[in-house]
VODORO-198230 format. One line per 4 residues: number of its first residue (from 1); for each residue x, y, z of N, C-alpha, C. Coordinates in steps of 0.05 Angstrom, whole numbers, plus 5000, padded with zeros to 4 digits. Layout:
VODORO-198230
NUM) X,Y,Z,X,Y,Z,X,Y,Z  ...
***
This chain:
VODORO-198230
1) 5017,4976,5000,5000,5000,5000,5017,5025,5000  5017,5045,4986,5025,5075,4985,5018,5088,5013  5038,5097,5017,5053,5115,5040,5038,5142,5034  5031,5150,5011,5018,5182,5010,4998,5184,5014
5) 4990,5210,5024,4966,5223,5028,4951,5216,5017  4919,5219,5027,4899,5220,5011,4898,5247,5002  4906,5260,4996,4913,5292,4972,4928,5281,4947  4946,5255,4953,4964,5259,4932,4942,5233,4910
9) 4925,5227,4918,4908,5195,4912,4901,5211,4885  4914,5192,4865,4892,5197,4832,4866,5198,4834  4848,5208,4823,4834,5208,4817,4814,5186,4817  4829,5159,4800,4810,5139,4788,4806,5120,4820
13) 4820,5130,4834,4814,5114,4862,4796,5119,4875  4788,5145,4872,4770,5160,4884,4741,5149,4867  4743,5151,4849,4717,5137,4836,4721,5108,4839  4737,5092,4834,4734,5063,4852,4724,5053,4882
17) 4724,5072,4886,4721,5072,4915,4694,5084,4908  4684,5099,4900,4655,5115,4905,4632,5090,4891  4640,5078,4869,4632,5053,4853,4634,5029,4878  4654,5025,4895,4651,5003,4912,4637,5006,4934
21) 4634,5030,4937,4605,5043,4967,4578,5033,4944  4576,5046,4926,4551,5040,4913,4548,5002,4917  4563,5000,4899,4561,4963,4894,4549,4951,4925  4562,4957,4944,4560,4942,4965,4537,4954,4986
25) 4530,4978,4970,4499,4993,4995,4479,4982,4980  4483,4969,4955,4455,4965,4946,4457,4928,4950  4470,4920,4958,4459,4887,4962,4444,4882,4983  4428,4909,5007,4413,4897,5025,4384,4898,5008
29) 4382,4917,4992,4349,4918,4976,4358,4891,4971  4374,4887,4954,4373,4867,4928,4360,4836,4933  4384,4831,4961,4378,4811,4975,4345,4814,4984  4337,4837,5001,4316,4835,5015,4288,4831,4988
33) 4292,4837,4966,4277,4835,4943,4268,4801,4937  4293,4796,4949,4290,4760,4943,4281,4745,4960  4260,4756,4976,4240,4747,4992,4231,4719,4990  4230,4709,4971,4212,4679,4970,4236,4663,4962
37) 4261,4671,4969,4279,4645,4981,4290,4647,5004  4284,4630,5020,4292,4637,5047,4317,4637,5059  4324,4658,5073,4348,4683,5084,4371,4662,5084  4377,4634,5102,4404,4619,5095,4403,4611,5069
41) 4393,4595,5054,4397,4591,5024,4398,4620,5013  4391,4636,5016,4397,4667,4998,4427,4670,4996  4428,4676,5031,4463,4675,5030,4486,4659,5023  4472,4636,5024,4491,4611,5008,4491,4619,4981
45) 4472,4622,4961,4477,4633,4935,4490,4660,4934  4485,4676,4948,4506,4698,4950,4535,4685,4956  4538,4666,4966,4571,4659,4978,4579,4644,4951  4560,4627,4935,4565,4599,4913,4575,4625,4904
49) 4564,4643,4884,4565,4662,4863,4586,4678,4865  4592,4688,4882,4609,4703,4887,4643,4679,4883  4641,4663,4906,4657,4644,4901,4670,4637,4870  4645,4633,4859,4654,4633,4818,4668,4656,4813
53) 4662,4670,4816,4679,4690,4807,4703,4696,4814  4713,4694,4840,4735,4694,4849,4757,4663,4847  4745,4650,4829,4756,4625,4830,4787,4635,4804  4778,4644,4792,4797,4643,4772,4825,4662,4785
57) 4820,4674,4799,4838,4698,4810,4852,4676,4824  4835,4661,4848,4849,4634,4863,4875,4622,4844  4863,4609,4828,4874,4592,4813,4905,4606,4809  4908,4619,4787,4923,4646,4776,4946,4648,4808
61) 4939,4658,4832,4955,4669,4845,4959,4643,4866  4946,4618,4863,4949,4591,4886,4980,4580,4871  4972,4579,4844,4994,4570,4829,5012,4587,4826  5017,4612,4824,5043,4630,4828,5057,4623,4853
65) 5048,4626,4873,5057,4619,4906,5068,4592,4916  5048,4572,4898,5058,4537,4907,5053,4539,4928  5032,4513,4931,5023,4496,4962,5035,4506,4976  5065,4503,4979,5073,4513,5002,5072,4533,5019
69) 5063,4549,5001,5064,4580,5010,5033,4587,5032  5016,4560,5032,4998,4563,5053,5013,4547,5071  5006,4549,5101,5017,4534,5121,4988,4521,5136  4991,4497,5145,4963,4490,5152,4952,4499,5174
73) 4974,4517,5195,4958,4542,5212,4939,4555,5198  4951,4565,5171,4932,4583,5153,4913,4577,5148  4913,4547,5141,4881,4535,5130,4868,4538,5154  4874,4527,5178,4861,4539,5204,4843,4562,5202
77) 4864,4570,5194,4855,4605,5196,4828,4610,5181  4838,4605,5156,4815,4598,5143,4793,4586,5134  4791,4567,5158,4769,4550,5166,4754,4564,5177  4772,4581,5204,4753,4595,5225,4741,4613,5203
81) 4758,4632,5202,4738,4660,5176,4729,4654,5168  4714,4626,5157,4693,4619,5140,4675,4617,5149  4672,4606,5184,4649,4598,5201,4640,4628,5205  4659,4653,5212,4657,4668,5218,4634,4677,5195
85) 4648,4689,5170,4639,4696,5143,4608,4685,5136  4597,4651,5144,4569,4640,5140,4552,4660,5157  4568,4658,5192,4540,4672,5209,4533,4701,5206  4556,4710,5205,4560,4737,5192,4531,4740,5171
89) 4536,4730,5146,4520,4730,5127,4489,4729,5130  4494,4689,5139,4467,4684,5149,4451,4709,5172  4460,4708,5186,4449,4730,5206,4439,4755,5192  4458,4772,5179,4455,4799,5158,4430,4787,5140
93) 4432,4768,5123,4404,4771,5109,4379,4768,5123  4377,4748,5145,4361,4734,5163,4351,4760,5170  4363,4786,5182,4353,4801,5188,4341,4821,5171  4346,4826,5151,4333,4841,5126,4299,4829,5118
97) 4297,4800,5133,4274,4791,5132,4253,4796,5161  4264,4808,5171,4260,4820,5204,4256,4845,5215  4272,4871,5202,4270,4888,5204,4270,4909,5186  4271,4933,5181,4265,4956,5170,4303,4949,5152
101) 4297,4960,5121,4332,4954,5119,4354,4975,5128  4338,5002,5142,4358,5018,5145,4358,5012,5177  4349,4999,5193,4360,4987,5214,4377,4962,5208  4376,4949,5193,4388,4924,5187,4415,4932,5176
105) 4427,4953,5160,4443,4962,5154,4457,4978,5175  4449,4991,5192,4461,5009,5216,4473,4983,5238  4453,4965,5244,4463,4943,5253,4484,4937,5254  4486,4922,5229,4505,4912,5220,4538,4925,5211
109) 4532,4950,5215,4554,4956,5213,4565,4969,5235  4562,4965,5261,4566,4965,5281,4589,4953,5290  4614,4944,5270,4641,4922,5285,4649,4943,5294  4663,4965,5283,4677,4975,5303,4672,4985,5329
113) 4651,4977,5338,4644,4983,5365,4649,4962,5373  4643,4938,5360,4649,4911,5370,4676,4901,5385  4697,4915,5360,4728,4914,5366,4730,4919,5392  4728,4951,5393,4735,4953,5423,4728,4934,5438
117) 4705,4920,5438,4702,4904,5464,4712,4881,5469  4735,4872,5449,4751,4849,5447,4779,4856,5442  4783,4886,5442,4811,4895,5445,4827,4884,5473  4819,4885,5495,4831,4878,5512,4849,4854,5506
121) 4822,4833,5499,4834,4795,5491,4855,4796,5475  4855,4823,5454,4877,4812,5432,4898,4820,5441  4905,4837,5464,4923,4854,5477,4928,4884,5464  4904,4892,5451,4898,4918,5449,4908,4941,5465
125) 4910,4972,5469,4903,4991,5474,4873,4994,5477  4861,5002,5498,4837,5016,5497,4841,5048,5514  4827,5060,5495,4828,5086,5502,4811,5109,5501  4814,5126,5507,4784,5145,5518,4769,5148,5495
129) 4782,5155,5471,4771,5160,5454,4754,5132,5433  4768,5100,5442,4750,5089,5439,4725,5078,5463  4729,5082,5482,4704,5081,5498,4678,5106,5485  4695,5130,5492,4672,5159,5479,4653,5139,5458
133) 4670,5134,5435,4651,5127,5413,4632,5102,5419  4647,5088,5431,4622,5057,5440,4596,5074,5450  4602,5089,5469,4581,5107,5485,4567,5116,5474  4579,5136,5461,4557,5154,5440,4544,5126,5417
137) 4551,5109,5408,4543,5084,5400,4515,5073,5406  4523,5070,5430,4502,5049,5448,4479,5068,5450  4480,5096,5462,4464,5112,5458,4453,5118,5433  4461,5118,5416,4450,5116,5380,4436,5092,5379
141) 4444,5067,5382,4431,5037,5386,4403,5045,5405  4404,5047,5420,4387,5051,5443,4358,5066,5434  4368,5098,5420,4349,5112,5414,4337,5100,5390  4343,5091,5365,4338,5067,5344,4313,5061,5356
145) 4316,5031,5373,4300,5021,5385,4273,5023,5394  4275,5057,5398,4246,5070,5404,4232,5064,5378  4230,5070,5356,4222,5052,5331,4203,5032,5333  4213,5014,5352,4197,4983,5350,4172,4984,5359
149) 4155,4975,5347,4128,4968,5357,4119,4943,5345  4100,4934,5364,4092,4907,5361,4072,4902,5332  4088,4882,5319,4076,4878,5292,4085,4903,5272  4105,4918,5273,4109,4942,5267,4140,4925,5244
153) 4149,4940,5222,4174,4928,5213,4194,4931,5226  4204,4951,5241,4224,4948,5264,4221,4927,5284  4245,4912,5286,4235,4884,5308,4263,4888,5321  4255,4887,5356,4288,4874,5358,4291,4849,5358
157) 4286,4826,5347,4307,4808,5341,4311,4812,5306  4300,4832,5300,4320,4833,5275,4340,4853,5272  4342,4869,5291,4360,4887,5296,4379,4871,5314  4374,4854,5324,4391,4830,5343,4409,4819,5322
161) 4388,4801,5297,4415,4787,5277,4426,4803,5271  4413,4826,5256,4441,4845,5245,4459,4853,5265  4456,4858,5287,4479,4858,5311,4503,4840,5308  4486,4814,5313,4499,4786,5307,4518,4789,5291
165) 4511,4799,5257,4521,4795,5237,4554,4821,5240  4547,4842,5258,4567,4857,5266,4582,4852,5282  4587,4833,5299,4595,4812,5324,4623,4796,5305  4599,4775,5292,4616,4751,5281,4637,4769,5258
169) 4627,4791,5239,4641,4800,5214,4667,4805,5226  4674,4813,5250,4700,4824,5271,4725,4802,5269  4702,4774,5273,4730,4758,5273,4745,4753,5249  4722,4751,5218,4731,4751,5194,4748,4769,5185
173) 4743,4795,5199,4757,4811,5190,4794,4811,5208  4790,4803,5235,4816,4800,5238,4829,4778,5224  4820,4748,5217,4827,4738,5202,4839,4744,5177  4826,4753,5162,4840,4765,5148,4858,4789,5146
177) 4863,4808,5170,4878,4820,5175,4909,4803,5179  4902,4790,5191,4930,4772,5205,4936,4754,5181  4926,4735,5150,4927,4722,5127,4944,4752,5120  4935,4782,5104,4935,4792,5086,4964,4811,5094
181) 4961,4815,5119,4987,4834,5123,5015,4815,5130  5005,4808,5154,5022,4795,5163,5041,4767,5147  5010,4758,5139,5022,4730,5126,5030,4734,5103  5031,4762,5092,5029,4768,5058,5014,4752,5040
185) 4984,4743,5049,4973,4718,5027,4962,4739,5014  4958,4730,4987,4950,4741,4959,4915,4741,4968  4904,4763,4955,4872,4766,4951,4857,4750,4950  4859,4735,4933,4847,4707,4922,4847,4685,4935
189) 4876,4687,4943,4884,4658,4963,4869,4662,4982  4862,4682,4995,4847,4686,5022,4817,4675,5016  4804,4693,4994,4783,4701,4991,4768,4686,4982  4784,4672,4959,4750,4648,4944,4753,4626,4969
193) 4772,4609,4984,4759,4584,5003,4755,4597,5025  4751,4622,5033,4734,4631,5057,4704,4632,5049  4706,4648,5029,4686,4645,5014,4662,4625,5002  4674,4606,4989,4669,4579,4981,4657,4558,5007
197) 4683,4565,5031,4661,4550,5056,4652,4556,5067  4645,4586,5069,4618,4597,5082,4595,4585,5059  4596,4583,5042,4578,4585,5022,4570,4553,5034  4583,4536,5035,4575,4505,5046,4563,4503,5070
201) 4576,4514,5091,4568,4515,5123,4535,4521,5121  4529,4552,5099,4504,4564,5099,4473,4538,5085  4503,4535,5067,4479,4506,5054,4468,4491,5065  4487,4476,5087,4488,4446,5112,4466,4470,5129
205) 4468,4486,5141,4446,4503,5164,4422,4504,5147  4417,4516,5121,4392,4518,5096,4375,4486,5096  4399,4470,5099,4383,4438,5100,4372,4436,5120  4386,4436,5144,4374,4428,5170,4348,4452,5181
209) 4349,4477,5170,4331,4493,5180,4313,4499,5164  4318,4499,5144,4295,4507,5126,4281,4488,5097  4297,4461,5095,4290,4448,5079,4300,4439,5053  4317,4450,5056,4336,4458,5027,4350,4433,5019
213) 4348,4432,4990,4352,4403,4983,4370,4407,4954  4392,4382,4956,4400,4389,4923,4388,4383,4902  4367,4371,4903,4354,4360,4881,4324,4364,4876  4314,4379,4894,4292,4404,4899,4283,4412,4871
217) 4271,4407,4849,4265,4423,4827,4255,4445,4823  4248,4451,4854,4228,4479,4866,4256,4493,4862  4255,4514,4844,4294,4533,4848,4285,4541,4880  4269,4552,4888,4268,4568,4913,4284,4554,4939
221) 4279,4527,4938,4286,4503,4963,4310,4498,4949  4323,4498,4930,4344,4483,4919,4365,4494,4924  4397,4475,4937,4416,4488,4944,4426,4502,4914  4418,4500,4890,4433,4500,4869,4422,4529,4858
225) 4398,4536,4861,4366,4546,4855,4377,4571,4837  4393,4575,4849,4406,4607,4833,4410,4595,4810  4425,4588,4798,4419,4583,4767,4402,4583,4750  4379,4580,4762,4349,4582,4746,4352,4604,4732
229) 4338,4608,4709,4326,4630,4693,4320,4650,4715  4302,4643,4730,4292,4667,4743,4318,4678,4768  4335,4670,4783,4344,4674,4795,4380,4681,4783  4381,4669,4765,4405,4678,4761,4417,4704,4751
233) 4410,4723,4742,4405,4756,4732,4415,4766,4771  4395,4761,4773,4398,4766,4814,4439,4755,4830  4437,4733,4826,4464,4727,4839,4493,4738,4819  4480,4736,4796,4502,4743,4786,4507,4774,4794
237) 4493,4790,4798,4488,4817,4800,4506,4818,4827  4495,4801,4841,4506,4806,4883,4531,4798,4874  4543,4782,4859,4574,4765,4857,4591,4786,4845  4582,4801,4834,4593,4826,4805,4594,4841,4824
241) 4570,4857,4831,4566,4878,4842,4575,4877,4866  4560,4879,4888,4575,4870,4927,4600,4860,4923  4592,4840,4910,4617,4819,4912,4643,4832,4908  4645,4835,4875,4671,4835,4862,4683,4862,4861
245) 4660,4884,4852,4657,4915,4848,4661,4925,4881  4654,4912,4892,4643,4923,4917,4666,4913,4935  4676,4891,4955,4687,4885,4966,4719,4879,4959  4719,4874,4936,4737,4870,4925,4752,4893,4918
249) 4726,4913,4904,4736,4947,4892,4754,4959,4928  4741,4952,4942,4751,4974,4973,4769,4956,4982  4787,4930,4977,4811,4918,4977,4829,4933,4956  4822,4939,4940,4844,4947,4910,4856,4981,4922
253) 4830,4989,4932,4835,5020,4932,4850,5028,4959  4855,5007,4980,4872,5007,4994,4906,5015,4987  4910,5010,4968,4934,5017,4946,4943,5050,4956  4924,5064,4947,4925,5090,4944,4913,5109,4958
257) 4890,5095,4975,4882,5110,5005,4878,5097,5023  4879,5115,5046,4888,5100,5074,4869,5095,5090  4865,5056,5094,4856,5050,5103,4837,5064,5128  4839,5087,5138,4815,5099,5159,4807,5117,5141
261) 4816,5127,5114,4795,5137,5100,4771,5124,5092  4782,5107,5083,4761,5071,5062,4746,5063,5087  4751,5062,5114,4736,5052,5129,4711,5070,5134  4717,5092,5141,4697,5118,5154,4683,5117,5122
265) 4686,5119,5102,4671,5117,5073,4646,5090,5075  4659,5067,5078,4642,5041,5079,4617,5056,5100  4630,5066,5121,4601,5068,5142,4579,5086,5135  4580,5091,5114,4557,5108,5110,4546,5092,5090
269) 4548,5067,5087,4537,5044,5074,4492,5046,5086  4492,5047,5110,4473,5056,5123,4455,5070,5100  4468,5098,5092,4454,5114,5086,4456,5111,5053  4473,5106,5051,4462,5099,5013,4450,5083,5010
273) 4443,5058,5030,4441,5030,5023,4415,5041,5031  4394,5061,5046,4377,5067,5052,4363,5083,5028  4378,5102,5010,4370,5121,4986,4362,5102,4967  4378,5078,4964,4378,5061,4943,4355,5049,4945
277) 4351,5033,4968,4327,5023,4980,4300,5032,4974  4299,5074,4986,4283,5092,4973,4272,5085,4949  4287,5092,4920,4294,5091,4898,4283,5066,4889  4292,5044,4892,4276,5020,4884,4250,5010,4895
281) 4243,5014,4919,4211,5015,4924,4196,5038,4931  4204,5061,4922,4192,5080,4923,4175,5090,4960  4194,5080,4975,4184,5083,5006,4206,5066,5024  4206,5082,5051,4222,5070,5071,4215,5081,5087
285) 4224,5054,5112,4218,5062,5143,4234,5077,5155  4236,5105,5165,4250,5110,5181,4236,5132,5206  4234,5119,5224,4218,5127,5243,4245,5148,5264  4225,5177,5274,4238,5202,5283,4260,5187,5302
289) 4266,5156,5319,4276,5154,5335,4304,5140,5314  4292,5126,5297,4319,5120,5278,4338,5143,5267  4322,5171,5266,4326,5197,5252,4350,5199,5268  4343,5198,5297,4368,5216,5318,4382,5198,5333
293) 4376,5170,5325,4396,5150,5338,4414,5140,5315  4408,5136,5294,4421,5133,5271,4449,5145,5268  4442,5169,5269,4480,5186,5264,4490,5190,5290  4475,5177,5311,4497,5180,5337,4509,5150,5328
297) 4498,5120,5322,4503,5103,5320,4526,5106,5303  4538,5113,5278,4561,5129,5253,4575,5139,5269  4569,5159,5282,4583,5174,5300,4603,5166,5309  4591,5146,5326,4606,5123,5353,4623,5110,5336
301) 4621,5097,5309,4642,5080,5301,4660,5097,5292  4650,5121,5271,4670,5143,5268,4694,5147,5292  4679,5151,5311,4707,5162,5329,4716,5141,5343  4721,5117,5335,4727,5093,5341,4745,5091,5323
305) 4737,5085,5298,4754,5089,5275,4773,5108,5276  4773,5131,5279,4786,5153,5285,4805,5152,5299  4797,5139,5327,4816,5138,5344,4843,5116,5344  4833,5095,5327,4848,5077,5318,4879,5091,5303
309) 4863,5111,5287,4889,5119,5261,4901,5141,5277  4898,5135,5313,4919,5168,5321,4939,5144,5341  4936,5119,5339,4962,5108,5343,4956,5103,5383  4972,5091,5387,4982,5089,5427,4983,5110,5440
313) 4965,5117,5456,4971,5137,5470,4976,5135,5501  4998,5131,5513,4996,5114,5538,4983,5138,5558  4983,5150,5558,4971,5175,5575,4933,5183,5574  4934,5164,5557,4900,5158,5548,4888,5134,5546
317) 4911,5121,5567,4897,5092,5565,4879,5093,5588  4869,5075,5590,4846,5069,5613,4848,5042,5616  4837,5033,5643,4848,5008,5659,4816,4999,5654
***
């Protein structure tokens, strides 16, 4: 990654990056559109599809590196980030079938509040300025909540999975922190068999919970189902778009801006992923308590985030 400023960043990064906020705020409609397949098989076709695509990149950089170059700690590693990566998922769509999507989106993007609360374990710094933000956080979370009414589309247990889904995404993401920097593994190498076995784990849970079968001719019940005529336009879209444009686009652009820029950018995923939402069904929920708990909730990870990119401060630690 480049050492310069975000002043000195070309141009075309800046629109890669503006293209990979889009891609990835619009897969909660997209997903939540696909209502009549149910939330674990959704996300399994989101994990199959995506997986295809990143297979060839695998291939290409598994064979530059040679076997060897994974160690079977790593596959470890990448076993766990996958379990991680299914509930993650599962949970995030699960909840798009549960709640309002601009709560399901605020939810969920809630890790960095999460971090802090597992900084200690990793042998972290914690520090005032990440407590402040959990705070102002929880109080954003909190006010949200006023929202819910009985039989109403705000629910808390769907504001719970998407929680969930902000919980588990933490460990994926240190996982791959500790693969990508540390271990120097290639994009691909990481990404399609994390990928690929979340996409299985979600299948094996889709069978046992919801019915899901490989040989189902119903596409809707079928672990395969996305391929149908009718469904495949849809996955290919989440695999391209979220997927490749999207997750992949805000890996590349790491290159040329700095990572607590690209992060504080993703969190306003919330609010595009909410316009977009607008825009395609012409209506959304957002009730006066989501209005003023919402950007304290941003807030809180903001200056979490924030506080991250000003480094050790031993004079601001807290016990």
């Amino acid at each position: 990654m480049s050492e310069s400023s975000d002043s000195a960043t070309p141009l075309f990064a800046w629109a890669l990056l503006g293209v990979a906020l889009l891609a990835v705020s619009s897969a909660g409609v997209v997903l939540q559109a696909m209502s009549e397949v149910p939330p674990l098989l959704r996300a399994s076709w989101r994990m199959q599809g995506t997986a295809l695509i990143l297979l060839p990149g695998f291939v290409y950089q598994f064979r530059a590196m040679g076997s060897g170059g994974v160690s079977t700690r790593d596959w470890q590693i990448i076993l766990a980030s996958s379990v991680f990566l299914a509930i993650h998922f599962g949970a995030w769509v699960w909840s798009l079938d549960h709640t309002s999507l601009v709560h399901s989106l605020l939810f969920v993007s809630m890790h960095p509040l999460v971090l802090v609360l597992i900084m200690p374990v990793i042998g972290s710094v914690v520090r005032r300025g990440h407590v402040t933000g959990v705070m102002v956080g929880i109080v954003g979370a909190l006010l949200s909540l006023g929202d819910v009414e009985v039989g109403g589309e705000v629910t808390v247990l769907g504001d719970a999975a998407a929680f969930l889904g902000a919980v588990t995404v933490v460990g994926y993401l240190l996982a791959g922190r500790h693969l990508r920097s540390e271990r120097r593994m290639p994009i691909f190498v990481y990404a399609f068999p994390v990928t690929f076995a979340a996409g299985i784990w979600l299948a094996l849970a889709s069978i046992s919970q919801e019915g899901a079968s490989m040989v189902d001719v119903v596409p809707e019940i079928s672990l395969l189902g996305w391929a149908d005529a009718v469904w495949l336009p849809w996955i290919v879209y989440l695999s391209l778009g979220p997927g490749l444009c999207g997750h992949t686009g805000i890996n590349t652009v790491l290159r040329w801006i700095t990572p607590i820029t690209v992060s504080i950018t993703h969190l306003f995923e919330p609010v595009v992923g909410g316009i977009i939402g607008w825009l395609w069904t012409g209506e959304t929920t957002l009730g006066i308590w989501t209005v003023l708990g919402g950007p304290l909730m941003l807030a809180g990870a903001i200056m979490v985030i924030l506080e991250e990119g000003r480094g050790d401060r031993d004079g601001n630690a807290v016990s």
